[in-house]
C-alpha positions as CSV (number, residue, x, y, z in Angstrom):
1,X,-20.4,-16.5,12.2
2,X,-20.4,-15.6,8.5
3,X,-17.2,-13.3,7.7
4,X,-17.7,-9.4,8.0
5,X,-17.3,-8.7,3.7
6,X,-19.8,-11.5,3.3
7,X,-22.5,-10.1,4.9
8,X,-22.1,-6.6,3.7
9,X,-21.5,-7.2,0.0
10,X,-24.8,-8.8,-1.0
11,X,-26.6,-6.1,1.1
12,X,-24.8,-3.5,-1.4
13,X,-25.4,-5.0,-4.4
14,X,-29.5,-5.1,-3.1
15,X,-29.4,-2.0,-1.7
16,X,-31.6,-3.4,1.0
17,X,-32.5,-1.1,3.8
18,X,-32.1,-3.0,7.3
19,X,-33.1,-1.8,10.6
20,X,-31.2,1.6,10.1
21,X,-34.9,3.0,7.9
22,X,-36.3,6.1,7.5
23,X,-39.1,5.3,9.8
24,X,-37.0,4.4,12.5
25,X,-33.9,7.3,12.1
26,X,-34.4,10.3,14.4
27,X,-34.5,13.5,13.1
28,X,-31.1,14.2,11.4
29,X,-28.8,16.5,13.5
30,X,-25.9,17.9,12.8
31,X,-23.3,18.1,15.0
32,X,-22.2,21.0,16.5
33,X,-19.0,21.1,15.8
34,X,-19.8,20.4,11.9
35,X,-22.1,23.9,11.9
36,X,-19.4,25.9,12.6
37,X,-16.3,24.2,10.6
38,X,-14.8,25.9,7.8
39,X,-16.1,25.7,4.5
40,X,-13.1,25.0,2.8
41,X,-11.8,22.9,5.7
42,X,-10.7,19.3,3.8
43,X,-10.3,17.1,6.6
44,X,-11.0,17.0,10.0
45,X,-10.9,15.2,12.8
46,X,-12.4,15.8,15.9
47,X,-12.6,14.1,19.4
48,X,-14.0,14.3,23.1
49,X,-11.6,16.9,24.7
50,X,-10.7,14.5,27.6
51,X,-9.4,11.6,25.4
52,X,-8.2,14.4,23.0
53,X,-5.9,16.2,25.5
54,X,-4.6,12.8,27.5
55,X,-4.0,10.3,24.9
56,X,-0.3,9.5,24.3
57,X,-0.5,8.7,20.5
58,X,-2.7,11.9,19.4
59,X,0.2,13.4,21.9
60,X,2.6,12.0,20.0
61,X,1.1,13.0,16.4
62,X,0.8,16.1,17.8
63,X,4.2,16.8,18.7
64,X,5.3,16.1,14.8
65,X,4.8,19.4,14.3
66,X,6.1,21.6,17.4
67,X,4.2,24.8,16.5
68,X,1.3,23.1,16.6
69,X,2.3,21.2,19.7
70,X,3.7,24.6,21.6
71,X,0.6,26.8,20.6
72,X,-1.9,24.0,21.8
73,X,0.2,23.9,25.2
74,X,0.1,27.3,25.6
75,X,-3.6,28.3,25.5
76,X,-4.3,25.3,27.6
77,X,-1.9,25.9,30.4
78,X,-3.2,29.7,30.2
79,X,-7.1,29.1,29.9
80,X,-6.3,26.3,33.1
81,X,-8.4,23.7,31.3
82,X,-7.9,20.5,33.2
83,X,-8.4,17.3,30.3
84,X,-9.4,15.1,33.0
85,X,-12.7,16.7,34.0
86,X,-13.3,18.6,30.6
87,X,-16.8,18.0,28.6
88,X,-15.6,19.7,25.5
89,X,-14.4,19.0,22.1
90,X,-11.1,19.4,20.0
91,X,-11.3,19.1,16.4
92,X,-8.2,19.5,13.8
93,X,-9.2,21.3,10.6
94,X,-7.1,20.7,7.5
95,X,-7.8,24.3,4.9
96,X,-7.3,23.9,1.9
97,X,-5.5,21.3,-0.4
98,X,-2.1,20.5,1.2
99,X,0.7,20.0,-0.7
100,X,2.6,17.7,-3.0
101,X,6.1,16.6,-1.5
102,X,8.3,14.4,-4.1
103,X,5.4,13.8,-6.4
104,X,2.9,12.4,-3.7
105,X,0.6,14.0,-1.5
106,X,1.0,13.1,1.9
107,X,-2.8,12.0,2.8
108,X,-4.7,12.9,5.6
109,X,-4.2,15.0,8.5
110,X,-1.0,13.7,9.0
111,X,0.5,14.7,6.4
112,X,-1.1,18.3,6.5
113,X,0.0,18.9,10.0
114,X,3.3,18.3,9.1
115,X,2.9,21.4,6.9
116,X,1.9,23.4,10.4
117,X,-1.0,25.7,11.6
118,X,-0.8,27.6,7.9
119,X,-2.8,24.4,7.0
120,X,-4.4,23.3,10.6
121,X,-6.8,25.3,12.4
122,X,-7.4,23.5,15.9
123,X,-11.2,24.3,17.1
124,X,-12.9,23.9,20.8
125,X,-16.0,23.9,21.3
126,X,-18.4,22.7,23.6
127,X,-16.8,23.5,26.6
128,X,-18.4,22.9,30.4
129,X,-17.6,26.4,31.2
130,X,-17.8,28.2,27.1
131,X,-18.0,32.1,29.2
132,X,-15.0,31.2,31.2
133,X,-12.9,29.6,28.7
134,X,-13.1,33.0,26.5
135,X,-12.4,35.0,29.5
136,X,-9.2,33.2,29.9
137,X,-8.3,33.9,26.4
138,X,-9.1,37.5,27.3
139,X,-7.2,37.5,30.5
140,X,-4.1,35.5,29.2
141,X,-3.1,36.9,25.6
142,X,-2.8,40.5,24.3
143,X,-5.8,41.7,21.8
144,X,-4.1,42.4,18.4
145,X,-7.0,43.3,15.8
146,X,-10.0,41.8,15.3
147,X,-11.7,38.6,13.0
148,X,-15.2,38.8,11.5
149,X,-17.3,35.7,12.2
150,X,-21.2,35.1,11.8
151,X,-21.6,38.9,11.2
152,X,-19.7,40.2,14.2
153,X,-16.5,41.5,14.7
154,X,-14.5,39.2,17.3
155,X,-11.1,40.7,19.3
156,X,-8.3,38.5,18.0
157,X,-5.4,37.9,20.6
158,X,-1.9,36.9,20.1
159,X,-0.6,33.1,20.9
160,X,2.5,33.3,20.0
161,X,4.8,35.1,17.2
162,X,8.2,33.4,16.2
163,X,10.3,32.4,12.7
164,X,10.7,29.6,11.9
165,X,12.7,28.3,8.9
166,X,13.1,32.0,7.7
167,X,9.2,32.3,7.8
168,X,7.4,34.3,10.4
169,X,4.0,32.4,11.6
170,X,1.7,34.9,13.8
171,X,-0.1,32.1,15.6
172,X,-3.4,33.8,16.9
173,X,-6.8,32.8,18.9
174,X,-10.5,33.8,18.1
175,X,-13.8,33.2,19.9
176,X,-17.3,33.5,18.7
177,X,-20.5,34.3,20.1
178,X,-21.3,30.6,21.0
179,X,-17.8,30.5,22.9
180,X,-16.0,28.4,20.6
181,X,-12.7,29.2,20.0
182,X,-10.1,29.0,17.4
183,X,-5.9,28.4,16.9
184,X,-4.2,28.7,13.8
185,X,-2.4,31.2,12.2
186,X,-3.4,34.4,11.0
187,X,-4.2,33.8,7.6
188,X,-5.9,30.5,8.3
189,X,-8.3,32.6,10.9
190,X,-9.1,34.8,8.0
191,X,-9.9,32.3,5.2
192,X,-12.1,30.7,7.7
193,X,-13.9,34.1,8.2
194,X,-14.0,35.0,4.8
195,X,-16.5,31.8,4.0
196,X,-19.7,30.4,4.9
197,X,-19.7,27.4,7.1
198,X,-19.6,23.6,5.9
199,X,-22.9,22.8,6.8
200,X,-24.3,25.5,4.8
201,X,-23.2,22.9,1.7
202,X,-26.2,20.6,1.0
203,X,-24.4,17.4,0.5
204,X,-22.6,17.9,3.4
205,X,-25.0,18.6,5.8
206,X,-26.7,15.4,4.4
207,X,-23.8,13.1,5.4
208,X,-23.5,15.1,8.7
209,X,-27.0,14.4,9.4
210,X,-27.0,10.3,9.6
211,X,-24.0,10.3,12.2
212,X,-24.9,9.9,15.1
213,X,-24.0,13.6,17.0
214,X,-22.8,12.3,20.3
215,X,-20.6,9.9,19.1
216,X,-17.0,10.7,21.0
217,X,-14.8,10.5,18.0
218,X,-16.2,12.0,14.4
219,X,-14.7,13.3,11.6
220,X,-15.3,13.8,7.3
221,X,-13.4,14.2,4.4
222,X,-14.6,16.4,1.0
223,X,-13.5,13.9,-1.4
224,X,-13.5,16.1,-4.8
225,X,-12.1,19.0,-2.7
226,X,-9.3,16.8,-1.5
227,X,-8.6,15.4,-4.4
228,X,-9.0,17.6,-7.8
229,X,-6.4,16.8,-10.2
230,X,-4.4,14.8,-7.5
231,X,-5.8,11.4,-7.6
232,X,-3.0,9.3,-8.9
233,X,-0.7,10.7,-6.1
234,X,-2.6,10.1,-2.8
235,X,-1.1,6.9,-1.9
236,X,-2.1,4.4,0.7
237,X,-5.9,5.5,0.8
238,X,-9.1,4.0,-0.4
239,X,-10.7,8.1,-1.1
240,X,-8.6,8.2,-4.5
241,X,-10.9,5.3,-5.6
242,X,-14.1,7.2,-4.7
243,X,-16.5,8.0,-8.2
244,X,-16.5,11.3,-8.8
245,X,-19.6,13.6,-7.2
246,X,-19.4,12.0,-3.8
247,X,-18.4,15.6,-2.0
248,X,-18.9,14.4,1.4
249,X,-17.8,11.4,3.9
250,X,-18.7,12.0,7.3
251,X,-17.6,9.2,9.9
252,X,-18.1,8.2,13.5
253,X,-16.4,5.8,16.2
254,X,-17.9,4.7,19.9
255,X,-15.9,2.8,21.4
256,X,-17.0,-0.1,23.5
257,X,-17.1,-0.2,27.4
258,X,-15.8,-3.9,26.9
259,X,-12.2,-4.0,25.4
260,X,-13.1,-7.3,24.1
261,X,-16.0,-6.0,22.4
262,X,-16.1,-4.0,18.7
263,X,-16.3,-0.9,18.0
264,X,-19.0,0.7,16.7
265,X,-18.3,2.7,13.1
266,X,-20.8,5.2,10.9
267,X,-20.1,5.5,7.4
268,X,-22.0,8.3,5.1
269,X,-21.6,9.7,2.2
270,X,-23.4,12.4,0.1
271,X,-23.3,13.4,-3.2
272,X,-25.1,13.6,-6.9
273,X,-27.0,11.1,-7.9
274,X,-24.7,9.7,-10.1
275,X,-21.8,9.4,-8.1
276,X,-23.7,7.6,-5.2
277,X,-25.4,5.2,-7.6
278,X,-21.6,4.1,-7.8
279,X,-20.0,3.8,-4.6
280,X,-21.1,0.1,-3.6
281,X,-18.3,-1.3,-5.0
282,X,-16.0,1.3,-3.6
283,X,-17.9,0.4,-0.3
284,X,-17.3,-3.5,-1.1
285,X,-13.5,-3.2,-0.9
286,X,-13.1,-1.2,2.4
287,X,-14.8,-3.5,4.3
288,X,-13.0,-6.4,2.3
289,X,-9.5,-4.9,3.3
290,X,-10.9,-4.4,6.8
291,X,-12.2,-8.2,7.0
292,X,-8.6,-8.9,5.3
293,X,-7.1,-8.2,9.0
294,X,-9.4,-9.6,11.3
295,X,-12.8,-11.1,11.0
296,X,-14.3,-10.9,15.0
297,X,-18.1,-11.2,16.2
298,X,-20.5,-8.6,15.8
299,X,-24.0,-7.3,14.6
300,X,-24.8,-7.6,10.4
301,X,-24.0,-4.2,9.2
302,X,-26.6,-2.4,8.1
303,X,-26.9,-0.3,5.2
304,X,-29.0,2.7,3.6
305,X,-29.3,4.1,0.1
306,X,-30.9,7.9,-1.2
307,X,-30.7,9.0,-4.2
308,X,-28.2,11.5,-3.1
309,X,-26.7,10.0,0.2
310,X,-25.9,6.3,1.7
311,X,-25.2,5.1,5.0
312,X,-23.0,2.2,6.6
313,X,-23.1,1.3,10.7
314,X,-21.0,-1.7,11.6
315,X,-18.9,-2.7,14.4
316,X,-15.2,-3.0,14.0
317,X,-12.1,-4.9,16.2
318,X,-9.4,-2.6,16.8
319,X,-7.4,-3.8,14.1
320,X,-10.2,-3.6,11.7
321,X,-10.9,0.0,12.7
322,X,-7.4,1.1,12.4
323,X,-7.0,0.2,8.9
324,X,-10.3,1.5,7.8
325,X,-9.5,4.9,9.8
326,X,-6.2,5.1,8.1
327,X,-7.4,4.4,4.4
328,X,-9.9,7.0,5.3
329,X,-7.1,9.3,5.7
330,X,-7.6,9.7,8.9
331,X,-5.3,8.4,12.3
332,X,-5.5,5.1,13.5
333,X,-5.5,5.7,16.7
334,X,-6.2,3.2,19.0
335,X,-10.2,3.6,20.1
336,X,-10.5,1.5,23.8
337,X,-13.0,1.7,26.1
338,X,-11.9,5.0,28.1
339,X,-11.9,6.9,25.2
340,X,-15.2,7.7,25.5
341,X,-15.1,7.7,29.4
342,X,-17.1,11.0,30.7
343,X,-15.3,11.0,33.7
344,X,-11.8,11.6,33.7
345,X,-11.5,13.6,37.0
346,X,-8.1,14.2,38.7
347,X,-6.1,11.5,39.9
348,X,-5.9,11.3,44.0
């Protein structure tokens, strides 16, 4: 079995396009979730509501920041969504650039949820039941004011209103006409509404179009965004290293049914010409740090090259995908198999 950086490298360099062609692709598609996300959202990550809602270490990242954690709880217990049986999708928005904290950025979500909802808007979407789960909202919380999304005004109602640190956060809740709804606070809401969507941004909607929309776990990054003057000072992530003009890195995980088996991983990113010209190398030493941990069996990656986008599919071991997840700037959570179980009905 030749090692993982070995078989991808000289594909790079050749640019060769393997099985993943144009002649073979489906028509792009861009996820639902993506058409809707903020246009100034940085990061995001976004996962299958029934993993999303049950698993103990996204619990546990959570909980880092207890506003986040309490106005989550809160809606859920009131809506009565039950994780186990739920088809939905959650998805964590990071707006805008977070923050410098003693000369470094903390990178990622992470770090930017540890900054609270002013930075993190929390979206669901996708829901079994969309017309009940924004009568809940409805039933549950007061109306205070209203939001304008997609041309229409929207009743916003209040989750919770409470100090903390000598700052008042007015954490509120918003539904559009597609029954997806949104947490965050109140000025979050409104610099969502105040802008177009993210897939309204070409590169963007490129990269969102060559992953794969029904993968459980998905997620992208807007590199220049992100990054702007703060390059030097996002430690611990491979994105710092990106060339300039990639604006978009959309990724996607399916885990296997097999714990013994990889992962499957998506890779794309879109851009000018210029900046994806250059990205082979940068695409050389991810997988190389990934293939530094552990080297396990699995299909030749495959790889495609635009002028303005390329496009990486691979399968990963755990370990592998942790540390590629986490350079991305994203959480490395732990992807086993019943992560993207369907069926998560109650216990007996």
């Amino acid at each position: 079995m030749r090692r993982f950086a070995a078989t991808l490298i000289p594909a790079a360099v050749a640019v060769v396009c393997l099985p993943w062609s144009v002649s073979c692709r489906p028509k792009p598609s861009v996820p639902g979730w993506v058409r809707s996300a903020p246009a100034d959202s940085v990061i995001a990550f976004s996962g299958e509501a029934g993993w999303i809602l049950t698993h103990k270490e996204i619990q546990a990242f959570i909980s880092r920041d207890p506003l986040v954690e309490r106005a989550l709880d809160l809606f859920l217990q009131k809506a009565r969504i039950n994780p186990r049986t739920e088809t939905g999708r959650v998805t964590f928005h990071v707006i805008g650039v977070p923050q410098e904290v003693g000369g470094t950025m903390k990178q990622g979500i992470e770090g930017s949820l540890q900054q609270g909802l002013e930075h993190v808007l929390i979206q669901l979407n996708q829901f079994k039941d969309p017309t009940a789960l924004v009568g809940a909202l409805a039933e549950s919380f007061p109306q205070e004011g209203s939001l304008r999304l997609q041309g229409h005004d929207w009743p916003l109602y209040v989750i919770l209103d409470l100090e903390v640190k000598g700052t008042k956060a007015h954490i509120r809740a918003a539904s559009d006409e597609k029954g997806q709804v949104w947490i965050g606070s109140l000025e979050a809401l409104t610099r969502m509404a105040a802008k177009e969507s993210l897939a309204t941004q070409p590169d963007a909607a490129l990269a969102a179009g060559w992953i794969s929309p029904r993968a459980p776990f998905q997620g992208y990054v807007q590199p220049e965004a992100l990054l702007g003057g703060l390059r030097k000072n996002l430690e611990g992530s491979v994105i710092k290293d990106l060339p300039q003009g990639v604006n978009a890195l959309f990724w996607s995980v399916t885990p296997p049914q097999d714990a013994n088996q990889p992962a499957k991983f998506e890779l794309v990113l879109a851009g000018t010409a210029e900046g994806i010209n250059q990205v082979s190398p940068w695409l050389q030493r991810l997988v190389a740090a990934a293939n530094a941990v552990q080297s396990g069996p699995g299909s030749a990656p495959e790889l495609l090259q635009e002028k303005r986008r390329v496009g990486l599919r691979c399968t990963l071991t755990t370990e592998q995908l942790k540390l590629v997840m986490e350079k991305l700037g994203q959480p490395g959570f732990s992807f086993g198999p019943s992560a993207g179980a369907k069926d998560r009905g109650p216990k007996a």
